[in-house]
Backbone as JSON Lines, residues from 0, in Angstrom:
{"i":0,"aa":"X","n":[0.85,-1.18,0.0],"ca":[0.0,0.0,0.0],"c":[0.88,1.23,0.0]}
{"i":1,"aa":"X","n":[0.24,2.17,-0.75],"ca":[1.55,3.52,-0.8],"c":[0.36,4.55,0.0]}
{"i":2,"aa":"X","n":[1.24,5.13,0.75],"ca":[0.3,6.31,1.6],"c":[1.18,7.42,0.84]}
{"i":3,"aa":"X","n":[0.12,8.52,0.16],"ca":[0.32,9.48,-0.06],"c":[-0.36,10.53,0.68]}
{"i":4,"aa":"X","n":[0.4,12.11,0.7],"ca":[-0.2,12.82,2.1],"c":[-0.63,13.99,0.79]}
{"i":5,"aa":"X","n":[-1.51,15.18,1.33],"ca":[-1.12,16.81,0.29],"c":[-2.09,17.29,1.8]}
{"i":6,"aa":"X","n":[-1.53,18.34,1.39],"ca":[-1.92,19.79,2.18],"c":[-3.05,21.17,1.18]}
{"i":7,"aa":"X","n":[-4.29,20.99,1.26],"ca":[-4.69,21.29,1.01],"c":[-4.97,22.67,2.25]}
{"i":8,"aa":"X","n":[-4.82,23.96,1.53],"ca":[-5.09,25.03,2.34],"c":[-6.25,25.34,3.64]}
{"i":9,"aa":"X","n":[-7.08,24.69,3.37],"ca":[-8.34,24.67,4.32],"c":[-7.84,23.73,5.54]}
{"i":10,"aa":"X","n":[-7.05,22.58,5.59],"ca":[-7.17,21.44,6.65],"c":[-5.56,21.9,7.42]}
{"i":11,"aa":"X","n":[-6.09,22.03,8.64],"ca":[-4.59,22.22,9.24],"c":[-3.79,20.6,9.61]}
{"i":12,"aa":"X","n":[-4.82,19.63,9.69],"ca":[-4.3,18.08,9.95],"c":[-4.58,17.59,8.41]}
{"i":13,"aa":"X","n":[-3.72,17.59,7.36],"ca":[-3.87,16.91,6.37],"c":[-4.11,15.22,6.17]}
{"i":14,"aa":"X","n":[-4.65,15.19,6.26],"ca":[-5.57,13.5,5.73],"c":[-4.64,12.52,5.05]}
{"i":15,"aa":"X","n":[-4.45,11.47,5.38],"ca":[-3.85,10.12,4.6],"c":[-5.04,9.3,3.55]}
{"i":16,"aa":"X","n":[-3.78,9.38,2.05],"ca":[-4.74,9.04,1.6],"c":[-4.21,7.41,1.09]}
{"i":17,"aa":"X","n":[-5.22,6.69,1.21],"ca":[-5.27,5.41,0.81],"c":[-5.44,4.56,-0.74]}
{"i":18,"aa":"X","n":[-4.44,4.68,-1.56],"ca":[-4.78,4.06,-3.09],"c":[-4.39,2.52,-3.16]}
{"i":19,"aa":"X","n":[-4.77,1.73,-3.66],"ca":[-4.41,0.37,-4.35],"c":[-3.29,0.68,-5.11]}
{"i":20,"aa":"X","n":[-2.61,-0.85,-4.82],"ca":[-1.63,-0.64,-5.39],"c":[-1.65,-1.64,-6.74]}
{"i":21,"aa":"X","n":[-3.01,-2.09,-6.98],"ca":[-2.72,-3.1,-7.98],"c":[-3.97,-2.64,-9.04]}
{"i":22,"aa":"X","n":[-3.38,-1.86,-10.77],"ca":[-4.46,-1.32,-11.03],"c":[-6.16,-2.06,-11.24]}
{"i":23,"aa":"X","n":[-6.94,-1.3,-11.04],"ca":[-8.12,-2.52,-11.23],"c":[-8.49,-2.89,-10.05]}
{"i":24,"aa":"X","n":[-8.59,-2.53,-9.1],"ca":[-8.61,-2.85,-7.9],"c":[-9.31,-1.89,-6.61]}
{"i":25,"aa":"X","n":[-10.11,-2.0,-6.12],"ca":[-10.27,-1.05,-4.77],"c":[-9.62,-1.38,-3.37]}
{"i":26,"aa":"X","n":[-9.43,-0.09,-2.83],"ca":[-8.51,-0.43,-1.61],"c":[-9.79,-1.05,-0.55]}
{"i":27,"aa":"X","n":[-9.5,-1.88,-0.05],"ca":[-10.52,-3.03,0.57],"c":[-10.17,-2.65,2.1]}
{"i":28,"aa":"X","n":[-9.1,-2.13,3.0],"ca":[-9.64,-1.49,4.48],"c":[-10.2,-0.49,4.57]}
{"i":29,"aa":"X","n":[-10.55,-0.48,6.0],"ca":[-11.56,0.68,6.46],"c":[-10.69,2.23,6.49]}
{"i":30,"aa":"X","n":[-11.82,3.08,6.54],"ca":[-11.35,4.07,6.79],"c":[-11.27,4.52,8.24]}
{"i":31,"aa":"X","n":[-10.35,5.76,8.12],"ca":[-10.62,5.99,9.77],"c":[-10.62,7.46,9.67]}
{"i":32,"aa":"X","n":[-11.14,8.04,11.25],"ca":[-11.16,9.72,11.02],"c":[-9.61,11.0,10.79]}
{"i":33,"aa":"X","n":[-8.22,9.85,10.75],"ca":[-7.64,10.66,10.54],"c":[-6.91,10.53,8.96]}
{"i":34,"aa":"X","n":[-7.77,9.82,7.89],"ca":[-7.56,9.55,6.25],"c":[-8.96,9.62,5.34]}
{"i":35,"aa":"X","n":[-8.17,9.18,4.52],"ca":[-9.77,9.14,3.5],"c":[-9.32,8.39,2.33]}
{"i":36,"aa":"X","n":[-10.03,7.08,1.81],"ca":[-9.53,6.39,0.57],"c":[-10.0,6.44,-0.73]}
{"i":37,"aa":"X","n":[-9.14,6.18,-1.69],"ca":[-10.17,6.16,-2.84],"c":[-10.95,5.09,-3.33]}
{"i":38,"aa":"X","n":[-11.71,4.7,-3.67],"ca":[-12.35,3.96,-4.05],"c":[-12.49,3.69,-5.92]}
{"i":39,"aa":"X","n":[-11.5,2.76,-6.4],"ca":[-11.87,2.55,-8.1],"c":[-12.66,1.62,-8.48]}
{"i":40,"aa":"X","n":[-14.2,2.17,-9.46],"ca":[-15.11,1.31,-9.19],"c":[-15.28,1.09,-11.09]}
{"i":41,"aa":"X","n":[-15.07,0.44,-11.91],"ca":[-15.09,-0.01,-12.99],"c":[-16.45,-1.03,-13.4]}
{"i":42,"aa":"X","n":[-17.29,-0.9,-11.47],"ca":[-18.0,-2.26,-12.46],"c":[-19.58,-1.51,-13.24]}
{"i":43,"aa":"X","n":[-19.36,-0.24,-12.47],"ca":[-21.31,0.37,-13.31],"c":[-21.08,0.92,-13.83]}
{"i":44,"aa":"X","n":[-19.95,1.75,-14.37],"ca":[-19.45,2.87,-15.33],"c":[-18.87,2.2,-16.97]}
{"i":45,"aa":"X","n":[-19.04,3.25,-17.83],"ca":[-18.76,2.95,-19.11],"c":[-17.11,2.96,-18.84]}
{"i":46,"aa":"X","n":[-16.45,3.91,-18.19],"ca":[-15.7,4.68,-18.0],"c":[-14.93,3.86,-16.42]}
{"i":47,"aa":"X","n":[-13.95,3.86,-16.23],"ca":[-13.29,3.38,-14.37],"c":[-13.69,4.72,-13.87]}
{"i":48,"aa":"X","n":[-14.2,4.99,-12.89],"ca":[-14.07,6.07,-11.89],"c":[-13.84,5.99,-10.5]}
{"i":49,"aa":"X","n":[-13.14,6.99,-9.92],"ca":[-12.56,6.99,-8.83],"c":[-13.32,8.12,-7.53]}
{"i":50,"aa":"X","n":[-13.79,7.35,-6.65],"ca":[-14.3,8.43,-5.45],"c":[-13.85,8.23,-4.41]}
{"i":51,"aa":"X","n":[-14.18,9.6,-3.41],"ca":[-13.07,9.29,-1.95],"c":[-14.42,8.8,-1.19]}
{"i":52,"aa":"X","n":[-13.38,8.45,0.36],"ca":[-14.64,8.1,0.96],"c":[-13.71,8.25,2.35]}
{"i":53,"aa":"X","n":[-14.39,9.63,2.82],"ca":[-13.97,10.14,4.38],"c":[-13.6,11.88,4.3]}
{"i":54,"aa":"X","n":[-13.83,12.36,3.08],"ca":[-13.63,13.4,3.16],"c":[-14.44,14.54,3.68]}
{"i":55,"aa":"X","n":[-16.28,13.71,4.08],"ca":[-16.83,14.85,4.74],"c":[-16.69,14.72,5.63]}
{"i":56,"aa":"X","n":[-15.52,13.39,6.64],"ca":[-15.2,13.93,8.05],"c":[-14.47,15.02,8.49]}
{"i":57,"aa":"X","n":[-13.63,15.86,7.3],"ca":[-13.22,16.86,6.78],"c":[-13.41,18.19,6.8]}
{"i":58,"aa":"X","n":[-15.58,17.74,6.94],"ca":[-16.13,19.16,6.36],"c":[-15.88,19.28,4.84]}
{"i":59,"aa":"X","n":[-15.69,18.68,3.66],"ca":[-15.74,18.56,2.75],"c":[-16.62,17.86,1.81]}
{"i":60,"aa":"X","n":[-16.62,18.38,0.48],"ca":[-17.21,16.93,-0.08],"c":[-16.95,16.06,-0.61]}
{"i":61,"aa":"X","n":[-17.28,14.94,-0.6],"ca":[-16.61,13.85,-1.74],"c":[-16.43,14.03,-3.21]}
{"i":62,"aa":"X","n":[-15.31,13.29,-3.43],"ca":[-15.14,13.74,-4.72],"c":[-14.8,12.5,-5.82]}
{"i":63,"aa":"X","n":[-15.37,12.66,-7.28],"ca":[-16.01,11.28,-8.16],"c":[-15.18,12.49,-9.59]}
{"i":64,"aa":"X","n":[-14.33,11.12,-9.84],"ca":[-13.94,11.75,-11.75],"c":[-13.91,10.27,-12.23]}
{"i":65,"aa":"X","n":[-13.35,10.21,-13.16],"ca":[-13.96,9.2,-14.38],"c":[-12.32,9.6,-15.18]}
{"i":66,"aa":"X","n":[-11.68,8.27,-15.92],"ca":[-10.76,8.29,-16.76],"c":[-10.86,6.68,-17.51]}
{"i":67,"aa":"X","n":[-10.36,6.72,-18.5],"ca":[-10.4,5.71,-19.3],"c":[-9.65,4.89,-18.5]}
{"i":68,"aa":"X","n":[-8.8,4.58,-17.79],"ca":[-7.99,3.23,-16.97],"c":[-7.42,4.05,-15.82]}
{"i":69,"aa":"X","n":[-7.27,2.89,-14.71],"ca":[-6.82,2.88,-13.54],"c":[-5.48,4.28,-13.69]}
{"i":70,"aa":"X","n":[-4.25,3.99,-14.65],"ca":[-2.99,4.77,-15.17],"c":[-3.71,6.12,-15.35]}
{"i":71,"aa":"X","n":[-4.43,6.37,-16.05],"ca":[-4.75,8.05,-16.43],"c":[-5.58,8.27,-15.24]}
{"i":72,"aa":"X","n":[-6.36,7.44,-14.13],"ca":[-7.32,8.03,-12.95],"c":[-6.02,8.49,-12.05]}
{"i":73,"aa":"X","n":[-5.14,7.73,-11.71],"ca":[-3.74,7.9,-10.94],"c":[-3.18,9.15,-11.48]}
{"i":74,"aa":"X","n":[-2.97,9.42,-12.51],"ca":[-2.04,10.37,-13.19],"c":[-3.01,12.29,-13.0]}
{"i":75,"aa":"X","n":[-4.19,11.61,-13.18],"ca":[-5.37,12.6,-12.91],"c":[-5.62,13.13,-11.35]}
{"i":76,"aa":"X","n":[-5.36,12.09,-10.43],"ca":[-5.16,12.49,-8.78],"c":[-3.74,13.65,-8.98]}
{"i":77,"aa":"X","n":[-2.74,12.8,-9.35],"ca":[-1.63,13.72,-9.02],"c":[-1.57,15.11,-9.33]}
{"i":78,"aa":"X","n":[-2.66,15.64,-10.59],"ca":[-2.88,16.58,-10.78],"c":[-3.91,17.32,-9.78]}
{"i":79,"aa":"X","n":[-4.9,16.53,-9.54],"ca":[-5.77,17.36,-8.53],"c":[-5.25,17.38,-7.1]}
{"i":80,"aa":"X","n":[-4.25,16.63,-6.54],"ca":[-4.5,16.39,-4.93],"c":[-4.09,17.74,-4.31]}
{"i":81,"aa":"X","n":[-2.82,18.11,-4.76],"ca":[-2.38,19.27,-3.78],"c":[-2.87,20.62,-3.65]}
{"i":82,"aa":"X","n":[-4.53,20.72,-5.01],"ca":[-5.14,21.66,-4.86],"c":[-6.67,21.43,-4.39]}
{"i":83,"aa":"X","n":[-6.25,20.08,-3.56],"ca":[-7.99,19.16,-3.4],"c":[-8.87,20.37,-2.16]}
{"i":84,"aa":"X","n":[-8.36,21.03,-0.97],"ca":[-9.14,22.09,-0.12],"c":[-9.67,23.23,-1.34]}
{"i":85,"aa":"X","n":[-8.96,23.6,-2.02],"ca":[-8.98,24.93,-2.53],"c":[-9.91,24.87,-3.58]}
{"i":86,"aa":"X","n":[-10.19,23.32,-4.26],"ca":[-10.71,23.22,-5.61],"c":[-12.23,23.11,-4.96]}
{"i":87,"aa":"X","n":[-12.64,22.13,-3.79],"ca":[-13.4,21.49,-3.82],"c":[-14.28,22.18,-2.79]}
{"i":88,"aa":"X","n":[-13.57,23.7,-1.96],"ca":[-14.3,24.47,-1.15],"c":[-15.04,25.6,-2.33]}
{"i":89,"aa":"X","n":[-14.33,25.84,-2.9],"ca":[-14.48,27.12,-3.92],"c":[-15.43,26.99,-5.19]}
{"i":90,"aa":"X","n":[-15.18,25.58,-5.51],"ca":[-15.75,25.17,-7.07],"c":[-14.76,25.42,-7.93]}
{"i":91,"aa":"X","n":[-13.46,25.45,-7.85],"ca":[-12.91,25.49,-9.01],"c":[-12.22,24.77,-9.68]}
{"i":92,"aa":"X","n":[-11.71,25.48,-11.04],"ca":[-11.35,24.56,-12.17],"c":[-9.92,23.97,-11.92]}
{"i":93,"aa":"X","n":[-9.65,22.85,-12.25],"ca":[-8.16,22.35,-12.38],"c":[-7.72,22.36,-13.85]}
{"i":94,"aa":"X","n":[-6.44,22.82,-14.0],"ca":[-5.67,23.15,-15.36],"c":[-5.1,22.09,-15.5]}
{"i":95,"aa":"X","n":[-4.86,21.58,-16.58],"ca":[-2.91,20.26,-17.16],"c":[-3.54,20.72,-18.42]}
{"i":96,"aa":"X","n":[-2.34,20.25,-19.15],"ca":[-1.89,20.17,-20.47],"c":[-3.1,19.72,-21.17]}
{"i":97,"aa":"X","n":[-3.39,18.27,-20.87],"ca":[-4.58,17.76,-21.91],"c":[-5.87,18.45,-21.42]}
{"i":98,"aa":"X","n":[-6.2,18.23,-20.13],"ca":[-7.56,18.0,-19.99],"c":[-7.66,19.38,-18.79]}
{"i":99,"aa":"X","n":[-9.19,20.12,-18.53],"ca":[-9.22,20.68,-17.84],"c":[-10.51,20.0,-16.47]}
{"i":100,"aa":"X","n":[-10.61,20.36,-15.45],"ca":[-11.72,19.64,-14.74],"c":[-12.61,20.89,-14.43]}
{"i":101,"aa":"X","n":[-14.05,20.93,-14.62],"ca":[-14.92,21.77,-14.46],"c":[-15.42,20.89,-12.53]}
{"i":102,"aa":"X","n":[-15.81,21.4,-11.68],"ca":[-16.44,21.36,-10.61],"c":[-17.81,21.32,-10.61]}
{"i":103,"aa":"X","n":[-18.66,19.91,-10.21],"ca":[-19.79,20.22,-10.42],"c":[-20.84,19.58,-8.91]}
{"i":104,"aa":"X","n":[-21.73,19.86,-8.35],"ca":[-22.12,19.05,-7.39],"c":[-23.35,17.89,-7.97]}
{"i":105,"aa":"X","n":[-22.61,17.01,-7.32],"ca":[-23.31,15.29,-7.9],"c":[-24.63,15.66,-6.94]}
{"i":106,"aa":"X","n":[-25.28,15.19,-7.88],"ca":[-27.22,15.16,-7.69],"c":[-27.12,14.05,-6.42]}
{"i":107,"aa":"X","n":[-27.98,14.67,-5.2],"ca":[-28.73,13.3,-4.7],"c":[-28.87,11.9,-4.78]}
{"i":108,"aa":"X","n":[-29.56,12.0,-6.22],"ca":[-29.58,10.69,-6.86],"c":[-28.26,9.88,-7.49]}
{"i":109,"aa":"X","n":[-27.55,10.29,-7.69],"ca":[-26.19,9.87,-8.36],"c":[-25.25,9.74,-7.0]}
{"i":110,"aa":"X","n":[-25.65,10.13,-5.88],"ca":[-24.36,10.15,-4.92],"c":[-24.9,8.79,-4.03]}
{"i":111,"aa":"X","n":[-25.8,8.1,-4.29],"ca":[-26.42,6.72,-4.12],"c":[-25.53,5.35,-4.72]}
{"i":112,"aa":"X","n":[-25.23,6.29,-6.07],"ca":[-23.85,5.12,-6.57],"c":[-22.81,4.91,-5.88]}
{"i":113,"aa":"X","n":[-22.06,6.42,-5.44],"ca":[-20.9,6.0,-4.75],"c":[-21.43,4.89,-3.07]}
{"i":114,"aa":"X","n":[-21.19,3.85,-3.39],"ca":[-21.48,2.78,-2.63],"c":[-20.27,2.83,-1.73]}
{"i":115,"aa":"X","n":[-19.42,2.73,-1.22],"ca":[-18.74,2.63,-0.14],"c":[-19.07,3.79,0.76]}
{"i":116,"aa":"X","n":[-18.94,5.09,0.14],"ca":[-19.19,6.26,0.71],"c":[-20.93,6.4,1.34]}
{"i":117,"aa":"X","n":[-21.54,5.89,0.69],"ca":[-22.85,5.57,1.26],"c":[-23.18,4.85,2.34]}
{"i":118,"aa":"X","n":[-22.34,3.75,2.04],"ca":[-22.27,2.63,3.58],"c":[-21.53,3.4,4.55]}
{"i":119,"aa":"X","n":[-20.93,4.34,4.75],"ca":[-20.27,4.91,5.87],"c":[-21.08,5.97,6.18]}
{"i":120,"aa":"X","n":[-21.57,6.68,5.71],"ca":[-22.37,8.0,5.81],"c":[-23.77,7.86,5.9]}
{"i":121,"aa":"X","n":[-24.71,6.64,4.82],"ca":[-26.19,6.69,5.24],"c":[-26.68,7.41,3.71]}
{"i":122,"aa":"X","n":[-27.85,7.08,4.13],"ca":[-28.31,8.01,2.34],"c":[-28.79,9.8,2.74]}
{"i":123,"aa":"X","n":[-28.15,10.33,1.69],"ca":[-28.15,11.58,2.42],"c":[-27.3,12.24,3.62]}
{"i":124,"aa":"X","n":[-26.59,11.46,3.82],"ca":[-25.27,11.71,4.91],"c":[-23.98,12.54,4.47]}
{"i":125,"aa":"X","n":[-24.36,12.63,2.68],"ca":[-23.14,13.51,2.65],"c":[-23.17,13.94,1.73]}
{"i":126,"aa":"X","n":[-22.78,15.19,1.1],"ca":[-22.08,15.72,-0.19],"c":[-21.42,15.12,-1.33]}
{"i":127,"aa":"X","n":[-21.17,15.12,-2.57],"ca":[-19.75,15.01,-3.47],"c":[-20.17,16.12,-4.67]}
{"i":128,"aa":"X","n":[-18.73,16.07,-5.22],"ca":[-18.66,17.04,-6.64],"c":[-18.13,16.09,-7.17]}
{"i":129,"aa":"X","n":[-18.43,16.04,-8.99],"ca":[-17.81,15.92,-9.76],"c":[-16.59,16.84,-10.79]}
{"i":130,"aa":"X","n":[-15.57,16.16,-10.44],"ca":[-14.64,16.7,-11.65],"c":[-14.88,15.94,-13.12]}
{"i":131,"aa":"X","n":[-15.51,16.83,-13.93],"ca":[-16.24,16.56,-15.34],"c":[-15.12,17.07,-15.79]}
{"i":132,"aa":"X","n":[-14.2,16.72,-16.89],"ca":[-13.34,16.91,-17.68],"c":[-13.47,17.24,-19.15]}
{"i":133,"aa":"X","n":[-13.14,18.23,-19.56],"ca":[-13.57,18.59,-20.98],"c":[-11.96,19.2,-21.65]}
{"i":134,"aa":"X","n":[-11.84,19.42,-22.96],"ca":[-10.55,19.64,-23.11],"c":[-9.61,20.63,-22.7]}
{"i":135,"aa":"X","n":[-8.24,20.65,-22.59],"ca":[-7.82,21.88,-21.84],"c":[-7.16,22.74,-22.36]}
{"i":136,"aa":"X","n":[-7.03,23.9,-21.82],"ca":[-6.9,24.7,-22.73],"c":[-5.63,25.06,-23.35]}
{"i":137,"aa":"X","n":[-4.56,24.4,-23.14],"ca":[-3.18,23.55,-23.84],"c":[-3.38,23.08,-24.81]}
{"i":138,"aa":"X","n":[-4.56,22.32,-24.94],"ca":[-4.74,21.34,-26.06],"c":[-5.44,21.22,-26.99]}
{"i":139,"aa":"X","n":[-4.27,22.14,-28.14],"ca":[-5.27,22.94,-28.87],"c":[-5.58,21.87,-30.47]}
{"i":140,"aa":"X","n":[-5.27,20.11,-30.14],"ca":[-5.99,19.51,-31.45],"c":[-5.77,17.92,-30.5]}
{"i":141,"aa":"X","n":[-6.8,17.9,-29.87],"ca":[-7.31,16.72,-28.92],"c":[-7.31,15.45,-29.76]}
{"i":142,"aa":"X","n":[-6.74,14.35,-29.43],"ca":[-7.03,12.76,-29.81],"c":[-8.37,12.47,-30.45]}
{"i":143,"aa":"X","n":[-8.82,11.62,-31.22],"ca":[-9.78,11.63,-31.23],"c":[-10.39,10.56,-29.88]}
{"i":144,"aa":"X","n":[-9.34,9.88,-29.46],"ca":[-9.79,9.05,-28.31],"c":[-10.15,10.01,-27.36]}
{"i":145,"aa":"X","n":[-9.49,11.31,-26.93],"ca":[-9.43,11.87,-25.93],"c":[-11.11,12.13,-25.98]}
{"i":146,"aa":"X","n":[-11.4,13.04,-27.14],"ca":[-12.42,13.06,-27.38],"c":[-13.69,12.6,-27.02]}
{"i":147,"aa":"X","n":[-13.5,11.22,-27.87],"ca":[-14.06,10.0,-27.64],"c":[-14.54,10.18,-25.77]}
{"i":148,"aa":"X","n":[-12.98,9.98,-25.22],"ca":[-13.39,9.48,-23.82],"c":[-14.33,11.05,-22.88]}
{"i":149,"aa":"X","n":[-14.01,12.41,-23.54],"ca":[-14.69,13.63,-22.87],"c":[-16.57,13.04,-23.01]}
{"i":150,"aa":"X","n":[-16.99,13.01,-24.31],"ca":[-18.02,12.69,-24.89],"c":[-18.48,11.91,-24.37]}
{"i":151,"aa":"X","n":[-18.4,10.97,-23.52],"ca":[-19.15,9.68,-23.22],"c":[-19.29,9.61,-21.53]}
{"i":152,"aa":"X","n":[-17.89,10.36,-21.01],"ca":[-18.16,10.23,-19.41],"c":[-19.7,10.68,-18.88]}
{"i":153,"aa":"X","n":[-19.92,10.27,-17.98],"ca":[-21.05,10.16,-17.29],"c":[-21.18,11.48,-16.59]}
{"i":154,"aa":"X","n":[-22.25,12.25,-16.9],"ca":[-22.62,13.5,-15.63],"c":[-23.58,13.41,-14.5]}
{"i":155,"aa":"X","n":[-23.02,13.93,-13.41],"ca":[-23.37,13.14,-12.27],"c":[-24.44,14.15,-11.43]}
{"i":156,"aa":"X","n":[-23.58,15.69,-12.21],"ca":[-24.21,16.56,-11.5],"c":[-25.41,17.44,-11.39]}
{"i":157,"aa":"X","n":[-25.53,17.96,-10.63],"ca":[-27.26,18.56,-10.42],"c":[-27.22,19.72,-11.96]}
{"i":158,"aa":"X","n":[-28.71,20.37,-12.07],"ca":[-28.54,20.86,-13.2],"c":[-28.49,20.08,-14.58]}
{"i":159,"aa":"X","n":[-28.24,21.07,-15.82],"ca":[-27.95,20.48,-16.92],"c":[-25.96,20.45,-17.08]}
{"i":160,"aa":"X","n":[-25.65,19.4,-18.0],"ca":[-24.25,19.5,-18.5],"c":[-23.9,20.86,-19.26]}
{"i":161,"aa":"X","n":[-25.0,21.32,-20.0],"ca":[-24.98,22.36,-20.78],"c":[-24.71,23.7,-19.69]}
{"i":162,"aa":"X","n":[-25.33,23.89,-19.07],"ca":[-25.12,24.9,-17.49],"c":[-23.65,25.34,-17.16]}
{"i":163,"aa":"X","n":[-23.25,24.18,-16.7],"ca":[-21.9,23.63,-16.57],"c":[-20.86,23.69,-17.31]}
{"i":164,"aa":"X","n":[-21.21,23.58,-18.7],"ca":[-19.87,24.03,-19.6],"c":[-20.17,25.52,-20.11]}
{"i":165,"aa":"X","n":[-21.21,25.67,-20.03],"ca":[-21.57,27.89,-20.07],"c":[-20.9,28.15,-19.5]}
{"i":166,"aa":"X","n":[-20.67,28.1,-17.8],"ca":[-20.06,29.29,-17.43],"c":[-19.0,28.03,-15.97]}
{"i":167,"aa":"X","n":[-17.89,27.48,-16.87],"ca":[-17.5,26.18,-15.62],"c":[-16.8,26.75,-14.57]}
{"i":168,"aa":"X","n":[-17.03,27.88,-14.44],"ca":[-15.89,28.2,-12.9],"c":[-17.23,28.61,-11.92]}
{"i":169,"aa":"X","n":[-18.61,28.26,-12.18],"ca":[-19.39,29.19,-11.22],"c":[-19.64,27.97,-10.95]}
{"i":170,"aa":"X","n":[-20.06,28.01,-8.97],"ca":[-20.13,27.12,-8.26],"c":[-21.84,26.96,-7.97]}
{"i":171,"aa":"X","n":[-22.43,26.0,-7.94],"ca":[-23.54,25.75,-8.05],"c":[-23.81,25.45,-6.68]}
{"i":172,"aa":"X","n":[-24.13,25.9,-5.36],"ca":[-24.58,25.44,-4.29],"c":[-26.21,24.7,-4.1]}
């Protein structure tokens, strides 16, 4: 198991976070109140997606993105973690090269999927956002896979998708 730590501006006790180390896989112990794990769930999605589960012991919300394999969901944390307080209090956008992440809050109904996070919290016990990924603004002649994979991810969040890519830095409470 690899414990990775980040310091997100909001938390003065930064959180341990818990990943698998074997791709394809969810990390299978419990959580506790001083971490939070991810959870990679490949089996209801078109798409692998990855959610935490302990971050509203935090005062935060949970958080659900989507990448074509286990390698690009990993590669996609490393980009979001060390701005995970700042992105996920505020609503805002995360920048890289390929891809950008718009902030969105996952509907009621969709935060029923994240199943681990549900069994710890209860229905209605907690928050999440989605990081919806659309192209970035580096990348100015996208794959057609990349494409491919923007086009098809799943939207989780309240509202329309259309809402959301109008105006993606405004935070929808």
């Amino acid at each position: 198991m690899t414990d990775l730590a980040f310091s997100p501006p909001a938390l003065d006790d930064p959180p341990v976070l818990l990943w698998p180390d074997e791709p394809g896989c969810s990390f299978e112990g419990p959580t506790s109140s001083n971490g939070f794990s991810l959870w990679i769930d490949d089996a209801g999605w078109r798409f692998p997606c990855v959610y935490t589960v302990g971050l509203t012991d935090y005062g935060l919300p949970e958080l659900v993105f989507f990448g074509r394999d286990t390698i690009e969901l990993r590669q996609q944390w490393e980009v979001v973690q060390h701005r995970l307080g700042e992105l996920i209090a505020a609503g805002g956008t995360v920048s890289n090269d390929r891809f950008d992440a718009l902030v969105s809050p996952v509907s009621d109904e969709n935060c029923a999927q994240l199943e681990e996070t549900d069994r710890r919290y209860g229905v209605g016990g907690f928050k999440a956002v989605q990081l919806y990924w659309v192209v970035g603004r580096a990348n100015g002649r996208p794959t057609g896979g990349e494409l491919s994979f923007l086009a098809g991810q799943p939207y989780l969040g309240r509202g329309t998708l259309r809402e959301l890519l109008a105006d993606g830095d405004e935070w929808v409470q």
